[in-house]
C-alpha positions in Angstrom: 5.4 -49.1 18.9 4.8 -47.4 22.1 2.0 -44.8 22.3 2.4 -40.7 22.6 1.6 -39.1 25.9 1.2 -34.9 25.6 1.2 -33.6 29.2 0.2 -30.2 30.1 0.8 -28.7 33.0 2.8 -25.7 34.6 4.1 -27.6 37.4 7.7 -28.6 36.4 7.7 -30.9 39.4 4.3 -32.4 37.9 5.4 -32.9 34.5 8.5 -34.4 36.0 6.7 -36.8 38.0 4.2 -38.1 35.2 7.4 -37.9 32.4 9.0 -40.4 34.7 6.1 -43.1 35.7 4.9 -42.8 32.1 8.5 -43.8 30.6 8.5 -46.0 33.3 5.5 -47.6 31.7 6.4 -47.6 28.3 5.0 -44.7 26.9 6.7 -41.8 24.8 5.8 -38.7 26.7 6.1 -35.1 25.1 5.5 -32.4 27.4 4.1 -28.6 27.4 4.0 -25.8 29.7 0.6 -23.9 29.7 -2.3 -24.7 26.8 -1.1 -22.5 24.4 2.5 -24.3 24.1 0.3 -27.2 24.6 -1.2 -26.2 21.1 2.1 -25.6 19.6 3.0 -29.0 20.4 -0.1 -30.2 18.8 1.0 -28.7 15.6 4.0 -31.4 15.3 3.0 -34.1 17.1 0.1 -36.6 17.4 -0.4 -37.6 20.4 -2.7 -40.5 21.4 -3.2 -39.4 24.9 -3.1 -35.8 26.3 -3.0 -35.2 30.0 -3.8 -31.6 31.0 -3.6 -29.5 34.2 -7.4 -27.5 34.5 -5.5 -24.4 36.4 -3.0 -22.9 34.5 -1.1 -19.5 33.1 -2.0 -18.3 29.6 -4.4 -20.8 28.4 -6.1 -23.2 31.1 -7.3 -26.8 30.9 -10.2 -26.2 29.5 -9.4 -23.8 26.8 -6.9 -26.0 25.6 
């Protein structure tokens, strides 16, 4: 079973990139669009890896 990437980040050119190297890799990728959807994502998924933008709208990087 392949593991669970959660990206954050409000870039959708960013979350693109990094959905398509981390399939490319093998990884199951779930995605979010500031920290607090980031959170709501949390809620119904576990991922085992979370990347995170630092510099975002709503809730940043390190809030989240």
């Amino acid at each position: 079973m392949s593991k669970l990437v959660l990206t954050v980040d409000d870039s959708r050119t960013m979350r693109d990139m990094l959905k398509m190297a981390l399939d490319g890799a093998g990884f199951r990728v779930v995605q979010a669009v500031d920290g607090l959807h980031g959170l709501e994502v949390l809620e119904s998924h576990a991922p085992d890896v979370i990347i995170t933008d630092i510099n975002m709208p709503n809730l940043d990087g390190y809030g989240f």
